[in-house]
DOTOR-467693 format. One record per atom (N, C-alpha, C, O): residue in one letter; atom name; x, y, z. Coordinates in nm, 4 decimals, m for minus. Example, Ala and Ser with C-alpha at 12.3 -4.5 7.8 and 13.67 -1.06 7.14 Angstrom:
<sites>
<site code="A" site="N" X="1.3190" Y="m0.5690" Z="0.7800"/>
<site code="A" site="CA" X="1.2300" Y="m0.4500" Z="0.7800"/>
<site code="A" site="C" X="1.3200" Y="m0.3300" Z="0.7800"/>
<site code="A" site="O" X="1.4236" Y="m0.3319" Z="0.8465"/>
<site code="S" site="N" X="1.2850" Y="m0.2250" Z="0.7080"/>
<site code="S" site="CA" X="1.3670" Y="m0.1060" Z="0.7140"/>
<site code="S" site="C" X="1.2900" Y="0.0030" Z="0.7870"/>
<site code="S" site="O" X="1.3409" Y="0.1138" Z="0.8039"/>
</sites>
This chain:
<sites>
<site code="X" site="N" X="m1.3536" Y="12.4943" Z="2.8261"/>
<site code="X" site="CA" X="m1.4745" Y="12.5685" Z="2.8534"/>
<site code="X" site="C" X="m1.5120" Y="12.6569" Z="2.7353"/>
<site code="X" site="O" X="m1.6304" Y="12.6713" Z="2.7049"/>
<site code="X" site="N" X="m1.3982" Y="12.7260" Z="2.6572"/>
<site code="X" site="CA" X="m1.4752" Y="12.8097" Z="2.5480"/>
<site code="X" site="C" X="m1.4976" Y="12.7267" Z="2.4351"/>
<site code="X" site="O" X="m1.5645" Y="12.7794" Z="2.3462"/>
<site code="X" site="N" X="m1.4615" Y="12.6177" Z="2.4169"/>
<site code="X" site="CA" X="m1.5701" Y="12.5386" Z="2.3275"/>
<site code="X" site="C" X="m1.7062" Y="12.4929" Z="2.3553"/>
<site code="X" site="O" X="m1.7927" Y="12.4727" Z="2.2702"/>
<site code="X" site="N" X="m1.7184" Y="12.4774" Z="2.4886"/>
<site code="X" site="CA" X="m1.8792" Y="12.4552" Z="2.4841"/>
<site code="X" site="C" X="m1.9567" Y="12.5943" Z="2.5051"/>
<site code="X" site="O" X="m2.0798" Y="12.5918" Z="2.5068"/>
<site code="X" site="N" X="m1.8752" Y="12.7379" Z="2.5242"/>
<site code="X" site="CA" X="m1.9162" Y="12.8077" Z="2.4917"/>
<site code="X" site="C" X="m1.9608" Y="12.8893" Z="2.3598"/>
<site code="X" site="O" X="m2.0740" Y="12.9352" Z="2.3447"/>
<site code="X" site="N" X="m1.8703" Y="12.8993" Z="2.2798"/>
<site code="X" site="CA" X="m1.8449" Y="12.8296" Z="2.1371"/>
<site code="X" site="C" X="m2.0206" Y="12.7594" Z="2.0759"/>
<site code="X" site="O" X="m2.1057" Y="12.8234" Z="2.0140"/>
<site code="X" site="N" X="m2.0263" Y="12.6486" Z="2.1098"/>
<site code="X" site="CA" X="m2.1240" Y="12.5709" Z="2.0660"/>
<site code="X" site="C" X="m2.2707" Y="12.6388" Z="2.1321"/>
<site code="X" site="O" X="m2.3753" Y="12.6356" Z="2.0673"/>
<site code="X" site="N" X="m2.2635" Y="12.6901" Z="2.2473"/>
<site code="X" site="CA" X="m2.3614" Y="12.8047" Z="2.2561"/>
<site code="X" site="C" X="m2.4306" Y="12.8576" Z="2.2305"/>
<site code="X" site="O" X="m2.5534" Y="12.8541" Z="2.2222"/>
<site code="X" site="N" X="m2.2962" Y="12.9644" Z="2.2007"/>
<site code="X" site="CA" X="m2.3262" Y="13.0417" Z="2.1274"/>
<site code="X" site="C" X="m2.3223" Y="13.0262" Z="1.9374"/>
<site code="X" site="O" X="m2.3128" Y="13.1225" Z="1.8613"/>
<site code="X" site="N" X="m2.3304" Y="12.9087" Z="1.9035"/>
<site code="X" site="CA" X="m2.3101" Y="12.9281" Z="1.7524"/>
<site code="X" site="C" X="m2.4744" Y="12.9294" Z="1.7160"/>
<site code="X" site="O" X="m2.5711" Y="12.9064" Z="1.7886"/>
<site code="X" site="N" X="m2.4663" Y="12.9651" Z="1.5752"/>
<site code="X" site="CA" X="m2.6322" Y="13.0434" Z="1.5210"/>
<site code="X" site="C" X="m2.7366" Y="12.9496" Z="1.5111"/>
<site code="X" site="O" X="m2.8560" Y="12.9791" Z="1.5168"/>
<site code="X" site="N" X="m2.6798" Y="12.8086" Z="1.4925"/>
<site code="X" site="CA" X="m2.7842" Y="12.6789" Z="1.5206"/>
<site code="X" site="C" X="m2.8672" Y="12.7054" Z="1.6522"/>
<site code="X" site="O" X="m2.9848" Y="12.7241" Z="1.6837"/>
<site code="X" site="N" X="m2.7212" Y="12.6956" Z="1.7231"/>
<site code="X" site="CA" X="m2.8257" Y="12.6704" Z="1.9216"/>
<site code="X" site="C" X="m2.9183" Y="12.8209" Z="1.8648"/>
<site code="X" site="O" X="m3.0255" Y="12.8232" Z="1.8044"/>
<site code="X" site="N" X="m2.8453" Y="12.9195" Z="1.9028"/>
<site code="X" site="CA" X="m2.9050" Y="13.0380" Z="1.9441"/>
<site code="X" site="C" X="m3.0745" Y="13.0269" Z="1.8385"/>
<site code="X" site="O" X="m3.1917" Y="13.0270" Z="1.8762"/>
<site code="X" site="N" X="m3.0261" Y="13.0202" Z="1.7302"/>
<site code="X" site="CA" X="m3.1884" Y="13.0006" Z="1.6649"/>
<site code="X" site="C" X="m3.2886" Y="12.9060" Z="1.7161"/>
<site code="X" site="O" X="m3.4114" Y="12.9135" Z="1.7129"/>
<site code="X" site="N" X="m3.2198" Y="12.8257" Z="1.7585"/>
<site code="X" site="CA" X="m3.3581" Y="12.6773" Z="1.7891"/>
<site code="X" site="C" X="m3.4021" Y="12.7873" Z="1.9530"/>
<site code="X" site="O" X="m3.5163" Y="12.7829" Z="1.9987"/>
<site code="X" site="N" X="m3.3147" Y="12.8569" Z="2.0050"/>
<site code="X" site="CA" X="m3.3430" Y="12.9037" Z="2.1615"/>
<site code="X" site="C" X="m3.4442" Y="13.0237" Z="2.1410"/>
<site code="X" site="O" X="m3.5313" Y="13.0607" Z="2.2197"/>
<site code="X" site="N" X="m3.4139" Y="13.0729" Z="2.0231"/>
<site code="X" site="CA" X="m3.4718" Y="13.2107" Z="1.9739"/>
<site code="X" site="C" X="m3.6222" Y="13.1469" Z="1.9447"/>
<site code="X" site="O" X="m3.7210" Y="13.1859" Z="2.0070"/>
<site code="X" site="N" X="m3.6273" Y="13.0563" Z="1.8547"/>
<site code="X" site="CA" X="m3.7623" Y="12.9868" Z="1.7760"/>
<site code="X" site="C" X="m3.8250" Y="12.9467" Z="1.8888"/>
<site code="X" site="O" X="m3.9460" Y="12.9547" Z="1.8674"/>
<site code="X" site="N" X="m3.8017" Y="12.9039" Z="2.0088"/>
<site code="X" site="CA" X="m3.8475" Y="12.8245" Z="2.1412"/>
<site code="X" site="C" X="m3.9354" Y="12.9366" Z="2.2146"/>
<site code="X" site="O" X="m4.0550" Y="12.9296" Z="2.2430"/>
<site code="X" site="N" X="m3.8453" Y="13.0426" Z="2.2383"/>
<site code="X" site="CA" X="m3.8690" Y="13.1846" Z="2.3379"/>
<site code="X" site="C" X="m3.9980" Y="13.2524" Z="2.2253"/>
<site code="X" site="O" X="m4.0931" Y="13.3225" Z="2.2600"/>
<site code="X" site="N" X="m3.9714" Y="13.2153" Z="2.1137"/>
<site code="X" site="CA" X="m4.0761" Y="13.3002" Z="2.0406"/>
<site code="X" site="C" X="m4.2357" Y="13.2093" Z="2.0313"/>
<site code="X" site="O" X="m4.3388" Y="13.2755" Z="2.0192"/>
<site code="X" site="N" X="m4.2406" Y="13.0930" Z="2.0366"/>
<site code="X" site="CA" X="m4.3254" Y="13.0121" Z="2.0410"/>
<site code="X" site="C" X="m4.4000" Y="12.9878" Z="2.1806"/>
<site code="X" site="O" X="m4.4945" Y="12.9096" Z="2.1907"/>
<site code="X" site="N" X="m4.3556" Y="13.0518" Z="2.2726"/>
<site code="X" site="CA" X="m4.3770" Y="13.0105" Z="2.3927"/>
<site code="X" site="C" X="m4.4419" Y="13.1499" Z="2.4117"/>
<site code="X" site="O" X="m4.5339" Y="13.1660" Z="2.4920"/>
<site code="X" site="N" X="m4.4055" Y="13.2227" Z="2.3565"/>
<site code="X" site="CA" X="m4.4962" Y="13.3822" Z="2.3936"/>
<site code="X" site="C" X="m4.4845" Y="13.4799" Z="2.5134"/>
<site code="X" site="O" X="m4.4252" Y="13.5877" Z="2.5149"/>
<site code="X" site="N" X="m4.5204" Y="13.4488" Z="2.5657"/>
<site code="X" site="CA" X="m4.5441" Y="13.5344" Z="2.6912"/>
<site code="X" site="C" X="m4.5262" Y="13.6915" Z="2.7366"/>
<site code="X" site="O" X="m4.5319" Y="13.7705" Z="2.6424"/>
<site code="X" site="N" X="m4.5075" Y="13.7424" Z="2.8527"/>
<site code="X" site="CA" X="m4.4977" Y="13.9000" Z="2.8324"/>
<site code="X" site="C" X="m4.2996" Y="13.9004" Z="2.8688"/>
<site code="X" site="O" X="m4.2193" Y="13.8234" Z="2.9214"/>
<site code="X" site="N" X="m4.2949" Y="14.0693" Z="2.7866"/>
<site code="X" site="CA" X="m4.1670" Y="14.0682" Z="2.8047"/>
<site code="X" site="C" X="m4.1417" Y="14.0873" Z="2.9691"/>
<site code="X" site="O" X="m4.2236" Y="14.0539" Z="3.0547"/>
<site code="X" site="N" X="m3.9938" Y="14.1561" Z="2.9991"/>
<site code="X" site="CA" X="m3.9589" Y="14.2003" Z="3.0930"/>
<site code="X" site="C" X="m3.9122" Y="14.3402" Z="3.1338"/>
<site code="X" site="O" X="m3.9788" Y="14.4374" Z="3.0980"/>
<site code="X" site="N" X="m3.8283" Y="14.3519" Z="3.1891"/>
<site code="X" site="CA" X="m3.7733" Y="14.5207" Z="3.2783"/>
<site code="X" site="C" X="m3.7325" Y="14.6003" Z="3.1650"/>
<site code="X" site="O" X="m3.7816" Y="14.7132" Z="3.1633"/>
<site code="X" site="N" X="m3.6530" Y="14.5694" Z="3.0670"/>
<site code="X" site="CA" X="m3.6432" Y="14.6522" Z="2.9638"/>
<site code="X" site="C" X="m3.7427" Y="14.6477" Z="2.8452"/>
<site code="X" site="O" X="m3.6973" Y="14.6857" Z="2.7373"/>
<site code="X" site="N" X="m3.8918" Y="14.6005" Z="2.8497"/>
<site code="X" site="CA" X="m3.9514" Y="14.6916" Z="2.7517"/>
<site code="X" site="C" X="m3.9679" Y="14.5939" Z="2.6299"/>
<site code="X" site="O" X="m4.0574" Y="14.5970" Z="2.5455"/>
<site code="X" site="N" X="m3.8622" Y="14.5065" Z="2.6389"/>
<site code="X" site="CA" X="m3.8782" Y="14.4203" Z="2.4831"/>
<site code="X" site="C" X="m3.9671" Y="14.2829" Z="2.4895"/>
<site code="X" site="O" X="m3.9542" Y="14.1745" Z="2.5465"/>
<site code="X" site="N" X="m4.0630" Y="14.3418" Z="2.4029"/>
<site code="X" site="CA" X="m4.1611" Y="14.1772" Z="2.3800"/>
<site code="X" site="C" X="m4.1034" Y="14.1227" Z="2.2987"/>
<site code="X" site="O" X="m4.0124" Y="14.1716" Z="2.2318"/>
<site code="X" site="N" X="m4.1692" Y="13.9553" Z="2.2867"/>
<site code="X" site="CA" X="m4.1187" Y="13.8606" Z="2.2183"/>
<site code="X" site="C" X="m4.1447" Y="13.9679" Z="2.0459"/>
<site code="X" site="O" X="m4.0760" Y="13.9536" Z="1.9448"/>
<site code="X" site="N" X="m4.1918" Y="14.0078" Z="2.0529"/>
<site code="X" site="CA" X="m4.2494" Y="14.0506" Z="1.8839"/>
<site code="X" site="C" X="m4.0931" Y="14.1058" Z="1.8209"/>
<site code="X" site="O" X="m4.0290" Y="14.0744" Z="1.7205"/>
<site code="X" site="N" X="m4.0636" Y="14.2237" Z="1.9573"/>
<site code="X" site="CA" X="m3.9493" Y="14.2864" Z="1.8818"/>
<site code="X" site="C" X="m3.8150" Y="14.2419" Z="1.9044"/>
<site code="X" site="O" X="m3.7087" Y="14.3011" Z="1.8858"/>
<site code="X" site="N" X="m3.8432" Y="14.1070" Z="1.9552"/>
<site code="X" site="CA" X="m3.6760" Y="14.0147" Z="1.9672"/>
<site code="X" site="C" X="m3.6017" Y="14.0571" Z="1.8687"/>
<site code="X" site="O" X="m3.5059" Y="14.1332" Z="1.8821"/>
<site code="X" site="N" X="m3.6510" Y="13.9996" Z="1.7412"/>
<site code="X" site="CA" X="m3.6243" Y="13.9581" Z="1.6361"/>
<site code="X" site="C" X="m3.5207" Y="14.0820" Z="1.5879"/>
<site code="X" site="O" X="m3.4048" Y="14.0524" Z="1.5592"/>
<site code="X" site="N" X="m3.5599" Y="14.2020" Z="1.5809"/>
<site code="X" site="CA" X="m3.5093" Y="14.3278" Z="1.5522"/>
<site code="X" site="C" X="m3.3973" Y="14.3607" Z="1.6252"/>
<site code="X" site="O" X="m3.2949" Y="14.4105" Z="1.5784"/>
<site code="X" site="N" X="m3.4244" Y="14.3231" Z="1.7778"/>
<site code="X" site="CA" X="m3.3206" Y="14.3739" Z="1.8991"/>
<site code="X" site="C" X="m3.2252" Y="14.2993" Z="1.9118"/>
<site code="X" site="O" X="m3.1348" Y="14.3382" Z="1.9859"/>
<site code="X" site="N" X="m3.2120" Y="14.1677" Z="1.8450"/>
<site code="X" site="CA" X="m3.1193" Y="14.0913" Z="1.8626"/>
<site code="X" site="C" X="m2.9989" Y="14.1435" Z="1.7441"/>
<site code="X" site="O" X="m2.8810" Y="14.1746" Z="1.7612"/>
<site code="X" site="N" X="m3.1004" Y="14.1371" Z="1.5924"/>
<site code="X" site="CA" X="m3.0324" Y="14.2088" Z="1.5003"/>
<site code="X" site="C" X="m2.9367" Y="14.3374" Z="1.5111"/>
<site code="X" site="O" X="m2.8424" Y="14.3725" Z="1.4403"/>
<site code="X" site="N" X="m3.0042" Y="14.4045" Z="1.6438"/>
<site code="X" site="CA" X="m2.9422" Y="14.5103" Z="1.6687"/>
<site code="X" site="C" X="m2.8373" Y="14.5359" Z="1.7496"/>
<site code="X" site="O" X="m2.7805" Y="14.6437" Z="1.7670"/>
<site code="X" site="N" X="m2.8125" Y="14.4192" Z="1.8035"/>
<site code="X" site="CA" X="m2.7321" Y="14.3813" Z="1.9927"/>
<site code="X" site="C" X="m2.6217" Y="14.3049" Z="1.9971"/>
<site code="X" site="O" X="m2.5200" Y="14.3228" Z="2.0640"/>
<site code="X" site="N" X="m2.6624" Y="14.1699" Z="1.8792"/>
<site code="X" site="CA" X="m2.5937" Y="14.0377" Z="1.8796"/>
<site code="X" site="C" X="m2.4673" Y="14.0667" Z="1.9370"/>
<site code="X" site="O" X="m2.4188" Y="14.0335" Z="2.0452"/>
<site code="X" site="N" X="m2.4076" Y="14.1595" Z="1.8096"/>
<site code="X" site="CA" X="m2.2649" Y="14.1350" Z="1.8428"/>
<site code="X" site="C" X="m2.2543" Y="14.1272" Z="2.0148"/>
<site code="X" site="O" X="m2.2419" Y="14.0321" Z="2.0920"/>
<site code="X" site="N" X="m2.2629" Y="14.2405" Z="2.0302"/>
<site code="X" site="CA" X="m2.2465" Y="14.3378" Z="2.2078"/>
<site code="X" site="C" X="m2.2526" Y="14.2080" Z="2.3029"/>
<site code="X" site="O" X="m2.1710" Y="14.1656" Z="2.3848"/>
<site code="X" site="N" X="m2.3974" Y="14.1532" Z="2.2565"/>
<site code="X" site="CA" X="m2.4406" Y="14.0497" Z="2.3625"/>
<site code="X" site="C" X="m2.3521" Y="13.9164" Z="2.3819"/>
<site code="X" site="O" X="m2.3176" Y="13.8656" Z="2.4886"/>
<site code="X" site="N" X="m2.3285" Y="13.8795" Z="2.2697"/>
<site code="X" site="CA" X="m2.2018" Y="13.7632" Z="2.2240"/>
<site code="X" site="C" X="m2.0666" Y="13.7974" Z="2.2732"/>
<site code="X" site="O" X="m1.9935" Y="13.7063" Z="2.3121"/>
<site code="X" site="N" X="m2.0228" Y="13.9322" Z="2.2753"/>
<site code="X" site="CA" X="m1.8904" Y="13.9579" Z="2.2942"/>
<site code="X" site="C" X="m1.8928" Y="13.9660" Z="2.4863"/>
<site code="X" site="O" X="m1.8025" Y="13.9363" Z="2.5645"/>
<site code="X" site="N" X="m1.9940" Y="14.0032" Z="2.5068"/>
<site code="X" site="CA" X="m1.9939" Y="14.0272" Z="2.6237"/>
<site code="X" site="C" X="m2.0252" Y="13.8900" Z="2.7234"/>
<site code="X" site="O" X="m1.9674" Y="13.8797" Z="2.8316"/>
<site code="X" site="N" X="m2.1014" Y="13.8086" Z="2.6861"/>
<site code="X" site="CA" X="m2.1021" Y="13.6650" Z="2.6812"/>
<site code="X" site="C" X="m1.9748" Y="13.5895" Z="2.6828"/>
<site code="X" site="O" X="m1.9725" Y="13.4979" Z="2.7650"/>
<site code="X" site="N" X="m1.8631" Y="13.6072" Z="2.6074"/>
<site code="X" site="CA" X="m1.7431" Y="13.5355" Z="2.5158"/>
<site code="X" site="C" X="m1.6352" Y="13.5923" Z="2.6886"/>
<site code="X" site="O" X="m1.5576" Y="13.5189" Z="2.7498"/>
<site code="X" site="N" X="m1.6742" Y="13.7551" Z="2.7273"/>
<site code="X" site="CA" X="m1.6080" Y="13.8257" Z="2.8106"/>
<site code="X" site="C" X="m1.6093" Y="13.7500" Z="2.9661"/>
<site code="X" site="O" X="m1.5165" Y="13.7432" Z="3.0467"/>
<site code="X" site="N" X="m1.7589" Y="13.6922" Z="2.9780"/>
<site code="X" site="CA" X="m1.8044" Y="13.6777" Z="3.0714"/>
<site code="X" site="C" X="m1.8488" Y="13.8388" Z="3.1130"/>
<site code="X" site="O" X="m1.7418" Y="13.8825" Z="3.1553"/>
<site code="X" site="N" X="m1.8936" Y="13.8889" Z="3.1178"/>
<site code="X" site="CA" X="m1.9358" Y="14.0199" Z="3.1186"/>
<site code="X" site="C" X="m2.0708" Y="14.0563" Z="3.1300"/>
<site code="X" site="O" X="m2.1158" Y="14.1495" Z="3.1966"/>
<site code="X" site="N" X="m2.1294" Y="13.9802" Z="3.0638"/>
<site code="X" site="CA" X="m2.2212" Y="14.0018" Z="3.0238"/>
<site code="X" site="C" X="m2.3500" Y="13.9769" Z="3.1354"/>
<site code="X" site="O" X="m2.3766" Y="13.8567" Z="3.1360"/>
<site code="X" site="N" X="m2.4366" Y="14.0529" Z="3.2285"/>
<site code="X" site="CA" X="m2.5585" Y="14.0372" Z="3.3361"/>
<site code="X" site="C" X="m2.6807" Y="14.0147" Z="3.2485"/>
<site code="X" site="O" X="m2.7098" Y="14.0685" Z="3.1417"/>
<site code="X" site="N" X="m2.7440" Y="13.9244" Z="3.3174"/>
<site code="X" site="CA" X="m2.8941" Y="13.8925" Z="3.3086"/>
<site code="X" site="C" X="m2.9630" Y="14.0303" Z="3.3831"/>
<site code="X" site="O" X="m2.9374" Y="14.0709" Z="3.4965"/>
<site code="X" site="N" X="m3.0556" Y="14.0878" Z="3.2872"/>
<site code="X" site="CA" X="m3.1538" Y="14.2174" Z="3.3820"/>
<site code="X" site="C" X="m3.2228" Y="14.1412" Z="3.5056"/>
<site code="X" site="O" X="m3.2352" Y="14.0201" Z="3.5244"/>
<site code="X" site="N" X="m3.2660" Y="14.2568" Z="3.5887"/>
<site code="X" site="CA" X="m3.3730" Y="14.1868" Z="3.6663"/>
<site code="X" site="C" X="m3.5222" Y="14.1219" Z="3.6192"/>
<site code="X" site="O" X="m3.5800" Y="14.1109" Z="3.5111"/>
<site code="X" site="N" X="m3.5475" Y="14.0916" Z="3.7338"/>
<site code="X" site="CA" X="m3.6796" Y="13.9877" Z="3.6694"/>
<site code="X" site="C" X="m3.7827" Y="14.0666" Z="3.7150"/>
<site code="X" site="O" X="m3.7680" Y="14.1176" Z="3.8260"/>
<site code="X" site="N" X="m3.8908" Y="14.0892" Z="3.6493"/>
<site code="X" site="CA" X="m4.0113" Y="14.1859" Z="3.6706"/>
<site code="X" site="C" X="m4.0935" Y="14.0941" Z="3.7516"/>
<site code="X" site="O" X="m4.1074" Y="13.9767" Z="3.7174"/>
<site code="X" site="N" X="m4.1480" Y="14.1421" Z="3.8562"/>
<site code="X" site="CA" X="m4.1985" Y="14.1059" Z="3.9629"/>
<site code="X" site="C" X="m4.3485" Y="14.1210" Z="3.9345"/>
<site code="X" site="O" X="m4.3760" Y="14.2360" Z="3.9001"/>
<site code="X" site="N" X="m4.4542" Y="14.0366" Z="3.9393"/>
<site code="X" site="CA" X="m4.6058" Y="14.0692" Z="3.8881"/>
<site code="X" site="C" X="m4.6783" Y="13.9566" Z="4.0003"/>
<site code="X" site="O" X="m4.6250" Y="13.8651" Z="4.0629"/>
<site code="X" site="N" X="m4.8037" Y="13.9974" Z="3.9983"/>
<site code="X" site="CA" X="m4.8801" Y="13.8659" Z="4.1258"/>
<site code="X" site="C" X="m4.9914" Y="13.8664" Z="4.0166"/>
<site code="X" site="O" X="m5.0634" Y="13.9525" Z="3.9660"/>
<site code="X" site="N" X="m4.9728" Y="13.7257" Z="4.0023"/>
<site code="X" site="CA" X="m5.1282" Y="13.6331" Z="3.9549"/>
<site code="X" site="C" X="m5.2634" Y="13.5984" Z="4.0667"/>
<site code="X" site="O" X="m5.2553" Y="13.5171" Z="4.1588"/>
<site code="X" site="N" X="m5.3441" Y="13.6526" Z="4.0448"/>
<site code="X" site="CA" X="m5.4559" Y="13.5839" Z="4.1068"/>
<site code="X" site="C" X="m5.4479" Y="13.4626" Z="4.1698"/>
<site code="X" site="O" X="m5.3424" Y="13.4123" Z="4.1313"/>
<site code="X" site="N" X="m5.5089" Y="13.3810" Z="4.2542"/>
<site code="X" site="CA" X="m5.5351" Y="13.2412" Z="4.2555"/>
<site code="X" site="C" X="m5.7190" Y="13.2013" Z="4.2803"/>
<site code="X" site="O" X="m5.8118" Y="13.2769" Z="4.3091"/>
<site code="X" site="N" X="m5.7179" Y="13.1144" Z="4.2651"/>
<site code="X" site="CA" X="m5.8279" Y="13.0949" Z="4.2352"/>
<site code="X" site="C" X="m5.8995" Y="13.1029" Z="4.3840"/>
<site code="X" site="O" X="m6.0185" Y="13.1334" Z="4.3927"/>
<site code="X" site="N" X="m5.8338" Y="13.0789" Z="4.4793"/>
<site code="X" site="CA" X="m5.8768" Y="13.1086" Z="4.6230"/>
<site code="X" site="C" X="m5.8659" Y="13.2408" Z="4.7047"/>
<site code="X" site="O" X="m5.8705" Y="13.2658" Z="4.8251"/>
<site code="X" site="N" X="m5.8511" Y="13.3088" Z="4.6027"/>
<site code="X" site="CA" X="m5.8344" Y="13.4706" Z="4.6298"/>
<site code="X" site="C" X="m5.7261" Y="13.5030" Z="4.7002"/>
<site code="X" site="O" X="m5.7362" Y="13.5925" Z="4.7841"/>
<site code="X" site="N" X="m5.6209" Y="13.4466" Z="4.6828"/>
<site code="X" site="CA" X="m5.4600" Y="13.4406" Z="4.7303"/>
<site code="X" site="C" X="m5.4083" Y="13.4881" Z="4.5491"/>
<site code="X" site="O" X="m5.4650" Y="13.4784" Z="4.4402"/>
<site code="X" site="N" X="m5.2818" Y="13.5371" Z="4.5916"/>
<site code="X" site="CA" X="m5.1798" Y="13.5627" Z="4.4981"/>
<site code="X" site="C" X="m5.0717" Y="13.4958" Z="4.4575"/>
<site code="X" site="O" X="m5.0036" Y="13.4503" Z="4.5494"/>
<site code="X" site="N" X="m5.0266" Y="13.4712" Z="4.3261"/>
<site code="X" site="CA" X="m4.9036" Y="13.3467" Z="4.3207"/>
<site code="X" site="C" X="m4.8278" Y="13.4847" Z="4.2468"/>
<site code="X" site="O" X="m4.8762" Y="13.5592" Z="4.1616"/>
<site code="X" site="N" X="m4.6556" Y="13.4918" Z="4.3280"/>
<site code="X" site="CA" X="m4.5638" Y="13.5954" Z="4.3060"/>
<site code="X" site="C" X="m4.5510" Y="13.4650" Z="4.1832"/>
<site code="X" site="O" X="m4.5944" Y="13.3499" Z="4.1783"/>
<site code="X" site="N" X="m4.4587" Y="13.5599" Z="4.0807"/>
<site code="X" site="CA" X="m4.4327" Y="13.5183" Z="3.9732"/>
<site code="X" site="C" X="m4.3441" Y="13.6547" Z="3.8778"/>
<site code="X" site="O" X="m4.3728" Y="13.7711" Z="3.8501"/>
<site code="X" site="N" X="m4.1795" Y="13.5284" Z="3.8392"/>
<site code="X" site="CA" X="m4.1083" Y="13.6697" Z="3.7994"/>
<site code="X" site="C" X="m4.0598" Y="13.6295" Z="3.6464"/>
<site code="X" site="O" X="m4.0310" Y="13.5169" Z="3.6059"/>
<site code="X" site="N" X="m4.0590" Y="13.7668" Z="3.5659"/>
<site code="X" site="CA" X="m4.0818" Y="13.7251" Z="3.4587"/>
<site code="X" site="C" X="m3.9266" Y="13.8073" Z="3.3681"/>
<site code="X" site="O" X="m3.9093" Y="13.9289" Z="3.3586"/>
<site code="X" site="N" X="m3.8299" Y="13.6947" Z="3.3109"/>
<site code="X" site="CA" X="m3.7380" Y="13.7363" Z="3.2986"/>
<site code="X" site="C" X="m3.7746" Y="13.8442" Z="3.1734"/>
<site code="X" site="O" X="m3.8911" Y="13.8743" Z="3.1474"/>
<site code="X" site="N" X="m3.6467" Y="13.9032" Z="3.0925"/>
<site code="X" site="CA" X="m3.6401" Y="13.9684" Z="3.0230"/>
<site code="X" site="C" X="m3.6455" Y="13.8694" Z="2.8711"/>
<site code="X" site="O" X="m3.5597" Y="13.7812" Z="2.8760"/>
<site code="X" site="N" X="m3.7300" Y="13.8673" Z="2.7372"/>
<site code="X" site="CA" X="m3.7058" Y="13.7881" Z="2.6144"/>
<site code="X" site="C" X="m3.5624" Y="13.7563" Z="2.6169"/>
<site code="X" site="O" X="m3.5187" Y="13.6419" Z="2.6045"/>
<site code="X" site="N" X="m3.4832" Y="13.8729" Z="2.6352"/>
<site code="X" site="CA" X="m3.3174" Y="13.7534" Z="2.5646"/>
<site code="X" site="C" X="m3.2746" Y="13.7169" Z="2.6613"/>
<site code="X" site="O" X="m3.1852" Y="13.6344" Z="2.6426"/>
<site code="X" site="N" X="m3.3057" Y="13.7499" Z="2.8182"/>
<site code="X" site="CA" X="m3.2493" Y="13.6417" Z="2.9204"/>
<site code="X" site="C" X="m3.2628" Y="13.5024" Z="2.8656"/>
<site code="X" site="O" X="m3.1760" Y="13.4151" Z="2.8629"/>
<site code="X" site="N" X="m3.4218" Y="13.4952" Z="2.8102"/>
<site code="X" site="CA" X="m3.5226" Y="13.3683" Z="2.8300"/>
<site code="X" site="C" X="m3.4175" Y="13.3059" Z="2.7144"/>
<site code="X" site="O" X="m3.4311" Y="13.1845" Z="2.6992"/>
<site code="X" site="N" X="m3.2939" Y="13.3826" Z="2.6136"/>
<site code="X" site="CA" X="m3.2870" Y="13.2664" Z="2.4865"/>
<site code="X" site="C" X="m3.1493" Y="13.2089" Z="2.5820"/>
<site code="X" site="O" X="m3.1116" Y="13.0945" Z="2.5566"/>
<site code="X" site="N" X="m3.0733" Y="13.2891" Z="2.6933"/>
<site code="X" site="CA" X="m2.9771" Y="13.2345" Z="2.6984"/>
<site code="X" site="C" X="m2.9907" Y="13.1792" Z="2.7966"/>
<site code="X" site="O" X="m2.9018" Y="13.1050" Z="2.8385"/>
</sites>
């Protein structure tokens, strides 16, 4: 199991997951971080997030809860994880 964790987490996957989450756009989540300032927060986290990952330790935040319109004047719930949930 910690080799395919391992492969994961190595900087290939994580970049193609990072390049994906950033191309895809969307709004951030519960803690505040948009796709814009991934880039910085990851720089700033990696280790923590990896070690804690490696620990099993490591929680997904909650998912921000928002209602979309529908076109029939109904609401579609819709939950919107956090950017670095979305890379892992």
């Amino acid at each position: 199991m910690s080799e395919l964790l391992e492969k994961i987490l190595s900087k290939n996957n994580m970049n193609t997951a990072y390049k994906r989450v950033c191309s895809n756009k969307g709004a951030g989540g519960v803690d505040g971080v948009s796709v814009e300032d991934l880039g910085d927060y990851i720089k700033e986290n990696w280790d923590s997030i990896r070690n804690q990952i490696r620990s099993r330790e490591y929680k997904p935040q909650p998912v921000r809860r928002v209602e979309i319109p529908k076109p029939n004047g109904g609401v579609r719930k819709l939950g919107i994880p956090t950017v670095m949930d979305r890379i892992g």
